[in-house]
C-alpha positions, 0 to 999 in steps of 0.5 A: 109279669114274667109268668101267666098260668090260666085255665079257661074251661077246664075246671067245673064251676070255675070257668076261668082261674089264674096263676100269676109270677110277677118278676123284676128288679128288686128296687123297683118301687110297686103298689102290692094292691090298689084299687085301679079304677073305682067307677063300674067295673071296679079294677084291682091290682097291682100298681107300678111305682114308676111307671104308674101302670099294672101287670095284672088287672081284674074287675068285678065282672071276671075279665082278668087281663095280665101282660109279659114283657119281650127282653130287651137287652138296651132296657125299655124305651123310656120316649115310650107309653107304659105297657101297665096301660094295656091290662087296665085298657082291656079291664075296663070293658065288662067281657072279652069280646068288647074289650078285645074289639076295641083294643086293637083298633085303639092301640098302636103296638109301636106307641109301647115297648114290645108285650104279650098279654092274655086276656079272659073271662067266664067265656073266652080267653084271648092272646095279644101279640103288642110287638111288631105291626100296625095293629095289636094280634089277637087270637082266640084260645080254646078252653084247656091250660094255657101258659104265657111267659117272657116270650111270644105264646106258643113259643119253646120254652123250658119254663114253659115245659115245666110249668105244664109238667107240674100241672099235668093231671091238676084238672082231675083235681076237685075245684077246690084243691086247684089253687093250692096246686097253683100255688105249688106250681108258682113256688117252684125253683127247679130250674130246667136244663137249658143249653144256651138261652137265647135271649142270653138270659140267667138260667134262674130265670128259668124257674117258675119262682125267680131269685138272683141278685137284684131281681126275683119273683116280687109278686104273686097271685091266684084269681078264681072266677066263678060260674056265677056271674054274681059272684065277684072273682077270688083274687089273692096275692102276696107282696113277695115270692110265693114261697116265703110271703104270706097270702092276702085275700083281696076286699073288693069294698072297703 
């Protein structure tokens, strides 16, 4: 996942709305759906053809758990666990405060290849550091738009900017309008000036919509979860980019 849009709190009767870009190489074989776990709290996303695991997950109950990844220029530590693990260890606890609570003392951030995630539900949103440390960081965020990609939350970046840009007055929207506002901003190619990256990475990926050779935006989604807690969250994804794959609405029961 190389992009993570959430607004926790800010849009009436829908505490809790996600816009996800999930980039990577274009031969990587993937799941575009699949239901993660079947017993209570049923978890759907998407599903790894390698590694097995998620980049985003969410369960019945409204948590809502997505992971970006750190750059590393040698490629991922194979002797390593997958980091689509932490997104369904996260999913499997009905709120956020358990969740959270028992991820940091379960999980080693030297057991995984470098991740950040956010984490939500109807009442709290929480960012996870899984880079350095004994203990994986978590630290509580208060309610607005919060946007997370392929480097440590709150750290500059352009991508970052412009996605913030696209959404300056979208919480003056009606609720209704907001995911198609969403959407827009996933498909955005525009991509920010940039001198130098330093992560020495190709300007495209800049964009919030990814296309090069061989790597690109693969996967997408919008979830939206309501203020009553009956309800289970509206989740649609498309199995490409955002701006030429048509959407798919998720069936929580076949």
């Amino acid at each position: 996942m190389c992009l993570l849009v959430v607004l926790s709190r800010v849009v009436p009767g829908f505490p809790l709305i996600v816009a996800a870009n999930r980039d990577e190489r274009l031969d990587r074989p993937a799941v575009p759906m699949d239901v993660l776990r079947a017993t209570a709290p049923r978890t759907l996303g998407g599903r790894d053809g390698l590694a097995g695991g998620t980049w985003l997950a969410v369960n019945e109950d409204g948590v809502v758990a997505g992971l970006t990844n750190r750059p590393n220029p040698d490629g991922r530590d194979e002797s390593k666990r997958s980091r689509g693990e932490l997104p369904l260890a996260l999913t499997a606890y009905r709120d956020v405060g358990s969740a959270v609570d028992a991820f940091v003392v379960e999980h080693d951030p030297s057991a995984y290849n470098a991740a950040w995630l956010f984490v939500g539900d109807r009442t709290s949103l929480v960012a996870i550091d899984v880079t350095d440390g004994p203990r994986p960081a978590a630290v509580e965020l208060p309610p607005g738009i919060h946007v997370l990609e392929n480097r440590a939350y709150g750290a500059p970046s352009v991508k970052v900017d412009r996605v913030n840009e696209l959404l300056a007055n979208v919480t003056s929207l009606p609720a209704s309008d907001v995911p198609a506002r969403l959407w827009q901003v996933l498909a955005d190619h525009q991509i920010p000036d940039v001198a130098t990256d330093v992560l020495e990475r190709p300007r495209e990926v800049n964009a919030a919509c990814v296309h090069t050779e061989g790597y690109g935006t693969r996967w997408s989604a919008v979830i939206v979860v309501a203020a009553d807690a009956v309800r289970r969250p509206s989740f649609t994804y498309t199995d490409g980019p955002p701006c030429t794959s048509s959407r798919r609405d998720v069936v929580w029961h076949a």
